[in-house]
C-alpha positions as CSV (number, residue, x, y, z in Angstrom):
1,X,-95.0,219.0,149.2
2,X,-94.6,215.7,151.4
3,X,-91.9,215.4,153.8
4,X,-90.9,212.2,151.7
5,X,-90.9,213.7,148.5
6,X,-89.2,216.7,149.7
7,X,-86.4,214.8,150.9
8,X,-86.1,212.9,147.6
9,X,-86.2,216.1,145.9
10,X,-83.1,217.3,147.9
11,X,-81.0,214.1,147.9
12,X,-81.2,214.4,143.8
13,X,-80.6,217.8,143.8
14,X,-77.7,217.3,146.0
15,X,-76.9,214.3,144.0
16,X,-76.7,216.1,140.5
17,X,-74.5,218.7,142.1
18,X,-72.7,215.8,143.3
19,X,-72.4,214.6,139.6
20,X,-71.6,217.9,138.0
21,X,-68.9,218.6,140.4
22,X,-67.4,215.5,139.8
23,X,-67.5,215.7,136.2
24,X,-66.2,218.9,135.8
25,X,-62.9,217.7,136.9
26,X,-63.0,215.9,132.9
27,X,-65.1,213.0,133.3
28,X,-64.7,211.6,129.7
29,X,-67.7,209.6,129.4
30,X,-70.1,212.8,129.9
31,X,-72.2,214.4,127.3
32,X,-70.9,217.4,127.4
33,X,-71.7,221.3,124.6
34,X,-69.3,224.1,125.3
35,X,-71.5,225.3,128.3
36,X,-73.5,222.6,130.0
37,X,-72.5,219.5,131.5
38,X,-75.4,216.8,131.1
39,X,-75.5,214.4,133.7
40,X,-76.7,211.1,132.4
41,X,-79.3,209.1,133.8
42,X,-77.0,206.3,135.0
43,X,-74.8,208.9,136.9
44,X,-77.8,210.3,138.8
45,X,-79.2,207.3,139.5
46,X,-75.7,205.9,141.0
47,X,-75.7,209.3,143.1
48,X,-79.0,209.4,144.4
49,X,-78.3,205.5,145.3
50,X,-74.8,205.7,146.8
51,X,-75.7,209.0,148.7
52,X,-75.9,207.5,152.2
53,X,-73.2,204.9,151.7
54,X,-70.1,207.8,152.5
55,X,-67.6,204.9,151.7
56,X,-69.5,204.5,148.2
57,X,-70.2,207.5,147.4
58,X,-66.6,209.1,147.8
59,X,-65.6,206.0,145.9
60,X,-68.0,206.4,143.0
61,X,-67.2,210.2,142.9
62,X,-63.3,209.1,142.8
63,X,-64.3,207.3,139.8
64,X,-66.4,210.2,138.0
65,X,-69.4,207.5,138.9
66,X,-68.8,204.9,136.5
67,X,-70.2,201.7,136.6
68,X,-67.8,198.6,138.6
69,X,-70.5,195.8,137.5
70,X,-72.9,196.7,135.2
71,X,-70.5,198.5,132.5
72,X,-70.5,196.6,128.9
73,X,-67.1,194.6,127.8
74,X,-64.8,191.9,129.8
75,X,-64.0,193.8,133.5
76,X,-67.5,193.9,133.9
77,X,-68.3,190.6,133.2
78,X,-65.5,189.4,135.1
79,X,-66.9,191.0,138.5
80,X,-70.2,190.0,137.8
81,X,-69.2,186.2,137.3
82,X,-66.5,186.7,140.1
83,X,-69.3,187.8,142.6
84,X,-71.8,185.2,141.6
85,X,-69.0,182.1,142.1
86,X,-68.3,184.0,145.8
87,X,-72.1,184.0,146.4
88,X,-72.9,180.7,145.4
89,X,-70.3,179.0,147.8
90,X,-71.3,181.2,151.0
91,X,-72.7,178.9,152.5
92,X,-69.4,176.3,152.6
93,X,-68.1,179.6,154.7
94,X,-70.8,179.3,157.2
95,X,-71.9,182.4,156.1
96,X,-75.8,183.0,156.0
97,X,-76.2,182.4,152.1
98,X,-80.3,183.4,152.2
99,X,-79.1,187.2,153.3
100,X,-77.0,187.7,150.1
101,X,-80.0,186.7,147.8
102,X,-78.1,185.4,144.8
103,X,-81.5,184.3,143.1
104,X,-82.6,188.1,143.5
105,X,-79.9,189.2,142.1
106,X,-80.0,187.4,139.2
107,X,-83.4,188.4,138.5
108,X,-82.7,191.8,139.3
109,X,-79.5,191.3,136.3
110,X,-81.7,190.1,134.5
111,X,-84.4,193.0,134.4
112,X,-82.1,196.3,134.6
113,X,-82.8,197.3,130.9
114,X,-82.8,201.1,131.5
115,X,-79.4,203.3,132.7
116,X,-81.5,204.2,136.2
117,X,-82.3,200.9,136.5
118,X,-78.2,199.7,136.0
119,X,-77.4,202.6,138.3
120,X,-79.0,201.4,140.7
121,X,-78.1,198.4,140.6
122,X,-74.6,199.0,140.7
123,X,-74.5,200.4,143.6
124,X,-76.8,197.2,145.1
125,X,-74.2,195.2,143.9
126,X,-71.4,197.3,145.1
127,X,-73.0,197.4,149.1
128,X,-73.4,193.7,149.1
129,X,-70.0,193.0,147.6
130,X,-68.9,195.4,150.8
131,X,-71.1,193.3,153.0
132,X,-70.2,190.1,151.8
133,X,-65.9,191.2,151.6
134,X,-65.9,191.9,155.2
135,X,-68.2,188.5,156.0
136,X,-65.7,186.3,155.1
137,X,-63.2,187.8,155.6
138,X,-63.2,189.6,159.5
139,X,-66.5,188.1,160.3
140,X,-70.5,188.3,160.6
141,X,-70.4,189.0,163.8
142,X,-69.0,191.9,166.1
143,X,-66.9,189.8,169.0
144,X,-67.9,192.1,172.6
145,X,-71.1,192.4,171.7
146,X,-71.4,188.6,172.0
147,X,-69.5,188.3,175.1
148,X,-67.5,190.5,177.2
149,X,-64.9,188.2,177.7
150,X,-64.4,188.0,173.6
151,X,-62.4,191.4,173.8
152,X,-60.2,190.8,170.8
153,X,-59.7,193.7,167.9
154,X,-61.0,192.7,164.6
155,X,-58.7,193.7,162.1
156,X,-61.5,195.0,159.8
157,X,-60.3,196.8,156.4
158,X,-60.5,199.5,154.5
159,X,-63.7,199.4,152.7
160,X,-61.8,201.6,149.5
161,X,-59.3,198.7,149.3
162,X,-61.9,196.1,149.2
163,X,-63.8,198.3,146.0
164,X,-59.8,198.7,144.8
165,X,-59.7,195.0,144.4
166,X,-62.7,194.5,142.8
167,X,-61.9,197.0,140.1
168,X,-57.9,194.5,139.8
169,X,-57.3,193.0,137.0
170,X,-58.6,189.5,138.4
171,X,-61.5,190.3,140.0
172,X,-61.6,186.2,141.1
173,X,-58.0,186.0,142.7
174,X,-59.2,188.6,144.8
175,X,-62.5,187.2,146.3
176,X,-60.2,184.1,147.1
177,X,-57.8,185.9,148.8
178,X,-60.4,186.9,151.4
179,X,-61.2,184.2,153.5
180,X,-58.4,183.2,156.1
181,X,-55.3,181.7,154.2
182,X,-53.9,179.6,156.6
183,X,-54.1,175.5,156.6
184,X,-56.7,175.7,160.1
185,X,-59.3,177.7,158.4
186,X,-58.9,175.4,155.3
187,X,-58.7,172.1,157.4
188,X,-62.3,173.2,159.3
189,X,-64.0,174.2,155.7
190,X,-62.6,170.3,154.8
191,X,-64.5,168.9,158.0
192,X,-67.7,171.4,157.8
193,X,-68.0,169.7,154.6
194,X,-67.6,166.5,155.3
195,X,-70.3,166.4,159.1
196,X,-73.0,167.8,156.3
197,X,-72.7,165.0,154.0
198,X,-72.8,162.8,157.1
199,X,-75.8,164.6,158.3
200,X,-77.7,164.4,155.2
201,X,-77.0,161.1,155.2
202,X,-78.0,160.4,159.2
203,X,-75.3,161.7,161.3
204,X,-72.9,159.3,163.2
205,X,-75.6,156.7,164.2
206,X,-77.4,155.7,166.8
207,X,-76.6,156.7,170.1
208,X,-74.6,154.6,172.3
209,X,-77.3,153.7,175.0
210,X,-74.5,151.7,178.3
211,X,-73.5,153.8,181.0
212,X,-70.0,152.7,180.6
213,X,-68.3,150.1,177.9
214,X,-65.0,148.4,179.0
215,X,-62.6,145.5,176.9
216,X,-64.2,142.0,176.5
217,X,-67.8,143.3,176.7
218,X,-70.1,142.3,174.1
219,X,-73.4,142.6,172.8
220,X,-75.8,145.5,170.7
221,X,-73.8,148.5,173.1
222,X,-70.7,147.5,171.5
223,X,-72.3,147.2,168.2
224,X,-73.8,150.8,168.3
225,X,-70.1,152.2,169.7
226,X,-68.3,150.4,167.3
227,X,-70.8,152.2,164.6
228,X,-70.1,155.5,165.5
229,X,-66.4,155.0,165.9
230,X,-66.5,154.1,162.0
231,X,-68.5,156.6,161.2
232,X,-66.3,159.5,162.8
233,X,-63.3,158.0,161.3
234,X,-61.2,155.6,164.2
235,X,-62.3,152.1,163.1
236,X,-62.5,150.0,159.9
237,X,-65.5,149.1,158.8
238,X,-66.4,145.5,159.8
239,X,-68.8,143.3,162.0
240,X,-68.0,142.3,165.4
241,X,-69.6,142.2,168.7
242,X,-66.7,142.4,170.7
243,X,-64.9,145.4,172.5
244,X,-61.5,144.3,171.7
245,X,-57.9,145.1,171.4
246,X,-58.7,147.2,168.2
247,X,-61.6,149.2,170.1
248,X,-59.7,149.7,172.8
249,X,-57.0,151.7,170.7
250,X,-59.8,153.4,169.4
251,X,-61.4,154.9,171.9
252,X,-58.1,155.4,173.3
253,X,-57.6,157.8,170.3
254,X,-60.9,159.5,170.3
255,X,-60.3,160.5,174.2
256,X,-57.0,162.1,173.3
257,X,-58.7,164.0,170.5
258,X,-61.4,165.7,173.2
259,X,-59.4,166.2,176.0
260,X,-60.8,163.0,178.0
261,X,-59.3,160.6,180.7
262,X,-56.6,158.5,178.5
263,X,-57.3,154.6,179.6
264,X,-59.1,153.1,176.5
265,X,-62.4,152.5,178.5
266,X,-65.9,153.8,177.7
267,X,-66.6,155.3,181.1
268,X,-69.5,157.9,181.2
269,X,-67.7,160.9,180.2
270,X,-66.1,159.1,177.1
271,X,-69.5,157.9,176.1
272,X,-71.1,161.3,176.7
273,X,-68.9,162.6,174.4
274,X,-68.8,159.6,171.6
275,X,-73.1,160.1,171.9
276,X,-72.8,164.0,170.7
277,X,-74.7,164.1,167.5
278,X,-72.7,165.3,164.0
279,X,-75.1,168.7,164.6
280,X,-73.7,169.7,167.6
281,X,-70.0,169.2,166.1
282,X,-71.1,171.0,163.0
283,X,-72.1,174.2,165.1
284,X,-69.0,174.0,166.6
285,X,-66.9,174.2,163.6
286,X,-69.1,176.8,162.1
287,X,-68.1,178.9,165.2
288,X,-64.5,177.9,164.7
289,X,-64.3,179.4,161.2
290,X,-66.2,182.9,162.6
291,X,-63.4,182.8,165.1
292,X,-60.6,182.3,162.4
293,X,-62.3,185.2,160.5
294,X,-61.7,187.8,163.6
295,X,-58.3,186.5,163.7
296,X,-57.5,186.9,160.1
297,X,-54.1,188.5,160.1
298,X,-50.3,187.7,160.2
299,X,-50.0,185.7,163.8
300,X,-46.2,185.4,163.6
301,X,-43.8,183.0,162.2
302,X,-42.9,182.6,166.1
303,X,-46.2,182.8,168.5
304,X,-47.4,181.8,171.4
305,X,-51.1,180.0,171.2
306,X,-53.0,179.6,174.5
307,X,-56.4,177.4,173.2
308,X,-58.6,178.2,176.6
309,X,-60.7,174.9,176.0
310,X,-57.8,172.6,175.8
311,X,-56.0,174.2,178.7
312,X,-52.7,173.9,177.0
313,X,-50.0,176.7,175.9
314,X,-48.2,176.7,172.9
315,X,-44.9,177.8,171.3
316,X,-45.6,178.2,167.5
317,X,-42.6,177.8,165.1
318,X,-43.6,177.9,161.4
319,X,-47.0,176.6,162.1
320,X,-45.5,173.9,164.2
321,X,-45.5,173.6,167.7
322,X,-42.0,174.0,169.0
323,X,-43.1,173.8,172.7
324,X,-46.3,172.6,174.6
325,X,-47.4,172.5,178.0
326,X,-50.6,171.9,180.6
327,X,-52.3,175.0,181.5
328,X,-54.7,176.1,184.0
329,X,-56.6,179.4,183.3
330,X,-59.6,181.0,184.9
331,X,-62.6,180.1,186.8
332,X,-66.1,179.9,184.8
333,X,-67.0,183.1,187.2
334,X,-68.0,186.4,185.4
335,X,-64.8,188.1,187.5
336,X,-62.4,185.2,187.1
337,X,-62.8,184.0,183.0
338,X,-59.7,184.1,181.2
339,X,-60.5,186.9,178.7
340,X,-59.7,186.1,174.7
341,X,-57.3,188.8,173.0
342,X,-53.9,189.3,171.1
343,X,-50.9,190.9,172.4
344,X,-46.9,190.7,172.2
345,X,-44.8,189.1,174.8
346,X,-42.1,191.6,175.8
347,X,-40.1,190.0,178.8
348,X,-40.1,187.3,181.5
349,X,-39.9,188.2,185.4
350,X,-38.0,185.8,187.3
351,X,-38.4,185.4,190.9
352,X,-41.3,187.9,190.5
353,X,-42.9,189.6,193.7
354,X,-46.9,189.2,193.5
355,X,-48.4,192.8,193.5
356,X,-52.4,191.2,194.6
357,X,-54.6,193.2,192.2
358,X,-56.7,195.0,194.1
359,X,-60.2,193.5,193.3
360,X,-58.7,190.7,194.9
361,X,-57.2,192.6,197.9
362,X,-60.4,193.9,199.0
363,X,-62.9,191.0,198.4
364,X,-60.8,188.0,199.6
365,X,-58.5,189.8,201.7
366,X,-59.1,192.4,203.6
367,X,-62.0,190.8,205.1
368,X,-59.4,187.3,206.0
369,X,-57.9,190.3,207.8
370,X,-60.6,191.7,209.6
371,X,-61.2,188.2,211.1
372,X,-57.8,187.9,211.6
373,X,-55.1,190.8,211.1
374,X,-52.0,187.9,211.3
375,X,-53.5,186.0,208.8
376,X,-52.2,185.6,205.6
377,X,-48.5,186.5,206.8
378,X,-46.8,185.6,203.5
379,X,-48.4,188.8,202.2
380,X,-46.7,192.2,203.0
381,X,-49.1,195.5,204.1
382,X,-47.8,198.4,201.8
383,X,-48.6,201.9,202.7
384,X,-49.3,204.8,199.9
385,X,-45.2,206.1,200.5
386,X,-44.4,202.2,199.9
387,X,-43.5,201.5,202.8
388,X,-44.4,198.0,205.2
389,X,-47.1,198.5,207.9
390,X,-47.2,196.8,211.3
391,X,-50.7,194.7,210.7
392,X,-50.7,195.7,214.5
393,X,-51.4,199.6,213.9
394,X,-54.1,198.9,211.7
395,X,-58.0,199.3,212.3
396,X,-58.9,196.8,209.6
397,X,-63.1,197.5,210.4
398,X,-62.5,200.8,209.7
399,X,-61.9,200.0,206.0
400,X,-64.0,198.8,203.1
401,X,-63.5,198.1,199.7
402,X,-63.7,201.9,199.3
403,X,-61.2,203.3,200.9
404,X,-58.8,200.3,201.7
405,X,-55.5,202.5,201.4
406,X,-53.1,199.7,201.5
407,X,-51.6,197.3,198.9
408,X,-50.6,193.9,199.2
409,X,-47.0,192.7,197.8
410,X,-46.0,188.8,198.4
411,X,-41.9,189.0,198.2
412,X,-40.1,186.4,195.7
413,X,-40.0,183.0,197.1
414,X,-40.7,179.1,196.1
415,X,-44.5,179.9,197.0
416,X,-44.9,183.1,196.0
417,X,-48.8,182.8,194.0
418,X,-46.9,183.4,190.8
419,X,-44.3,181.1,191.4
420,X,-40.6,181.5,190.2
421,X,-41.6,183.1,186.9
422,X,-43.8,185.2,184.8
423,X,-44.0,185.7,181.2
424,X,-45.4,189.6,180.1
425,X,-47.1,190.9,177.6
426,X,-48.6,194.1,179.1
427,X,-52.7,194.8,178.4
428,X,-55.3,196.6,179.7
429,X,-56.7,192.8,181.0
430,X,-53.7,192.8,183.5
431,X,-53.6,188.9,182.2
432,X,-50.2,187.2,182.3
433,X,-48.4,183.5,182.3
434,X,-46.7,182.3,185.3
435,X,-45.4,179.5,187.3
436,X,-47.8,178.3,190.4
437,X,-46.9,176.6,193.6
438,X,-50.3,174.9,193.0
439,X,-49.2,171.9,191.2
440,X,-51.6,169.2,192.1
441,X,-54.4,171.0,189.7
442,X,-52.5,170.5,186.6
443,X,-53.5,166.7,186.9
444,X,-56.8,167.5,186.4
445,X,-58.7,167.3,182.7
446,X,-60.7,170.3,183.4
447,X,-58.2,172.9,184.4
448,X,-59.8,176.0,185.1
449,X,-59.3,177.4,188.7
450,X,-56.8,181.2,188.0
451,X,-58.5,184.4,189.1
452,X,-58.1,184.9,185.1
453,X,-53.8,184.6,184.5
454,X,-52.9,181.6,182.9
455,X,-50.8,179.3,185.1
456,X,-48.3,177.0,183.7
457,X,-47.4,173.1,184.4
458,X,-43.7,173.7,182.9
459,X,-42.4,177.1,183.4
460,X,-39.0,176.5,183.2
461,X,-38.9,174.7,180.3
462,X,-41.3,177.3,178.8
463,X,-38.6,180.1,179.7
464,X,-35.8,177.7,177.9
465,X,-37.5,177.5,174.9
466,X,-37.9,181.1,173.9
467,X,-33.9,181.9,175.4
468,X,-33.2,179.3,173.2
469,X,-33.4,182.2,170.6
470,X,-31.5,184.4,172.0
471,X,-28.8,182.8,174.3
472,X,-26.3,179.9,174.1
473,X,-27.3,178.3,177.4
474,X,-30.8,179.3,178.1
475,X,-31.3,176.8,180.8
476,X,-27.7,178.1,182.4
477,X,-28.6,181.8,181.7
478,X,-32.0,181.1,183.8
479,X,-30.9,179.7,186.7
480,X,-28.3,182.2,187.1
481,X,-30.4,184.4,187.4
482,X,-32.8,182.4,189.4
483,X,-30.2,181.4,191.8
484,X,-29.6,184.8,193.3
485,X,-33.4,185.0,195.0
486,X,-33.6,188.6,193.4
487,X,-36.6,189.7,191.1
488,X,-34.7,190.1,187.6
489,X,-36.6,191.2,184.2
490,X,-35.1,189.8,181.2
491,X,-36.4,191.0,177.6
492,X,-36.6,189.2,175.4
493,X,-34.8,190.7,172.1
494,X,-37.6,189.4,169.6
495,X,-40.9,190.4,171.3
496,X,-43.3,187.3,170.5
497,X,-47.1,187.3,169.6
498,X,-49.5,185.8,172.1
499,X,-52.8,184.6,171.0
500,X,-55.2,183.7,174.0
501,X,-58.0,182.2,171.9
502,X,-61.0,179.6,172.8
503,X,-62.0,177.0,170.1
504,X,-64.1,174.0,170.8
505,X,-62.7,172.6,167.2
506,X,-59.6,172.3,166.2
507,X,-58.3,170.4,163.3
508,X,-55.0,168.7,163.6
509,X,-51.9,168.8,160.6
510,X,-52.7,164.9,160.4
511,X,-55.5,162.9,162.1
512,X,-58.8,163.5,163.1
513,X,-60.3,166.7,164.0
514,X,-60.3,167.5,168.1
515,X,-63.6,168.9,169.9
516,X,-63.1,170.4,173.2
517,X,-66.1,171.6,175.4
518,X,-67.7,174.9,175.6
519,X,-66.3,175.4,179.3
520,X,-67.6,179.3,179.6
521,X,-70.4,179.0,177.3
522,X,-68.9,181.4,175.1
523,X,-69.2,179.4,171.8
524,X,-73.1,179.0,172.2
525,X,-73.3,182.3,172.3
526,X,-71.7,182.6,169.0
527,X,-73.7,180.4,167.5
528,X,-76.9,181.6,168.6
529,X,-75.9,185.1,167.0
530,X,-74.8,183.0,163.6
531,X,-78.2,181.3,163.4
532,X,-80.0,184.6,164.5
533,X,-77.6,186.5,161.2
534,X,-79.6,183.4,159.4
535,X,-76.0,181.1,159.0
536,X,-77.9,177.1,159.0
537,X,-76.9,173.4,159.4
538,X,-76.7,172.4,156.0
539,X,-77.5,168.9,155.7
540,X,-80.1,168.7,158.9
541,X,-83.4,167.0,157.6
542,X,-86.1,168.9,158.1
């Protein structure tokens, strides 16, 4: 006999044990005589099809393999029509719509006129319902694999619970539950929408063709900006020729919304930016809705946000910000990005002593030392029993990154590298917020200079505003402890959420949507993997 036949012969053997092991337990559906249990067609066929799916097979066996969507009466045609509505709105999920094959599946409905043919299909149906649960609602995509700087944990679920709700009482409450229920997952479905109609229909215009645009200019360049400024939603429709008052506020308002130099003048950048095609901001919201998916879980009532892109940390309260300030986070080098992850705030560190990781310590330096061992002096030399070693008793050529046997501690002081405080939430990234003596940078639009911590512009008022929950004083109880000059931990009682994340498009409670750029590429990358999974720009003219 042929291998292939032989191994169909053994998965339906194994599947009709399968079957009859099942059913002996008092499957009341079976034909059954005093002495023989008959396995019927529908069964077998659901086994042999469900046998290397383990989740669906130990769920079909849980269920003495009955059908979940091609039974007869209303359940069945409940799922059936609750799964076709899911499938025909995919693609408003930027989800790749073309691999669920709803046509197919129709047809394939529409021809299963034997039990081995239902059974089969069945379990079709039930794999791409699987498929399809876990799309929208963790994601297409698996984050690390896309970047390893994207080391956040997907909270994927339990494949039984997903075939548990499909088999509820409202089949169609439960697909909607799926998708991300908070308002920024909702707000970016609203815009996605709206950049396809606008695509279809010829995008935001013609470009703006002036190197730079300022108030009182006139002519076609101030036509074509005034254009697009109507289009994307900061101007009233009407003629003029004239970059006025009105224009000015405008583009005023479009350079707050991505992150740009606030004067109200079409320099270079700003135009650069107005000129990015509706295509561009589509793929960016399509990747912002993948993101909310691997994010889809309770983020706490109280959280800290840190958006990468916009360089800015948040307090969260209720969905509102209760507290925002300028950050500055990583270098766009492969050792220095600010990874993207979750985690729980524990306790602040003020006057905190700088213990210099070690990748640091040896590649910047240990060899500033072997040019020069007095260099550097704010740093101590820290032996393996902790103790300080005289720089002048040390061979520094005789050491390498290797076997470097020393660490580097800088004591507590007004410009110590981490400042006057630190704000923990231990991880395996060693990534932390902190204070900086380095305050010029924070003046800068593109903030990203941190071997990977995330520095911030107000530290202080940052610490006040999570005391505030748990003190009268906060900003009394701080510098109290501040004043003395000694490293002090304080916990804090209600250990907060922190959510390092990286969007390129954001949507606001009220206004217009805010686009950041892709500073470490990372959102490219994610949408080259979408378009490779077969997710499209809907509206793009062929």
């Amino acid at each position: 006999m042929p291998f292939a036949a032989l191994t169909r012969t053994r998965k339906s053997l194994v599947a009709s044990a399968a079957v009859a092991i099942a059913l002996s337990a008092g499957a009341a559906f079976a034909q059954q005589s005093d002495t023989t249990i008959r396995i019927t067609p529908f069964q077998q066929a659901v086994a042999e099809t469900a046998a290397d799916n383990r989740e669906l097979a130990t769920f079909y066996r849980k269920t003495e393999f009955a059908p979940i969507w091609t039974g007869q009466g209303e359940p069945y045609v409940s799922r059936r029509r609750a799964l076709m509505t899911a499938l025909t709105v995919a693609g408003d999920h930027g989800l790749p719509a073309q691999a669920y094959d709803l046509q197919g599946l129709i047809e394939e409905m529409r021809t299963a006129d034997t039990d081995r043919k239902r059974g089969e299909l069945d379990v079709k149906l039930s794999a791409l319902f699987l498929d399809f649960a876990q799309d929208i609602q963790t994601g297409i995509l698996t984050p690390a694999s896309i970047d390893s700087g994207i080391v956040r944990e997907v909270p994927l679920r339990d494949k039984d619970g997903y075939l548990m709700g499909i088999t509820s009482e409202d089949p169609q409450a439960f697909f909607e539950s799926l998708p991300p229920q908070n308002a920024e997952y909702a707000r970016l479905m609203r815009e996605k929408l709206r950049l396809e109609a606008l695509i279809a229909t010829g995008g935001f215009g013609p470009r703006v063709q002036a190197n730079a645009l300022k108030p009182g200019t006139t002519g076609r360049d101030v036509v074509a900006l005034r254009d697009r400024l109507v289009t994307m939603g900061y101007l009233p429709r009407r003629v003029d020729m004239t970059y006025d008052s009105e224009m000015e506020g405008a583009v005023l308002q479009f350079q707050i919304d991505h992150g740009l130099p606030e004067d109200g003048v079409a320099g270079r950048t700003t135009i650069d930016e107005i000129n990015e095609p509706a295509e561009a901001r589509l793929q960016s919201v399509i990747v912002a809705m993948e993101r909310e998916r691997w994010l889809n879980r309770d983020r706490g009532d109280r959280h800290v946000l840190v958006n990468l892109t916009d360089f800015h940390a948040r307090i969260m309260e209720d969905d509102k910000v209760y507290f925002k300030t300028r950050s500055v986070i990583g270098k766009n080098l492969s050792t220095h990005r600010t990874p993207e992850f979750s985690d729980v705030m524990e306790h602040m560190i003020i006057n905190p002593t700088w213990n210099v990781p070690r990748s640091i310590a040896v590649s910047e330096y240990l060899p500033a030392f072997q040019r020069n061992p007095y260099s550097n002096g704010h740093l101590k030399l820290i032996d393996g029993r902790g103790r300080v070693v005289d720089r002048s008793a040390v061979n520094f050529a005789a050491y390498n990154a290797r076997n470097f046997p020393f660490d580097l501690k800088q004591p507590p002081s007004s410009r110590n590298a981490l400042g006057l405080v630190k704000f923990m939430f231990p991880n395996k990234n060693n990534i932390y917020l902190h204070d900086t003596p380095a305050k010029s940078l924070f003046s800068r639009d593109v903030r990203a200079f941190s071997h990977g911590c995330i520095r911030l512009n107000e530290p202080f008022d940052f610490a006040y505003a999570l005391l505030a929950w748990q003190v009268d004083d906060p900003e009394g109880f701080f510098k109290s402890k501040l004043n003395t000059g000694l490293e002090t931990k304080v916990d804090l009682k209600e250990p907060l959420p922190v959510h390092l994340i990286y969007r390129t498009a954001m949507s606001q409670a009220k206004g217009q949507m805010t686009y950041r750029r892709d500073v470490y590429g990372r959102d490219a990358k994610i949408w080259d993997a979408l378009a490779r999974e077969g997710v499209e720009l809907r509206g793009v003219q062929g």
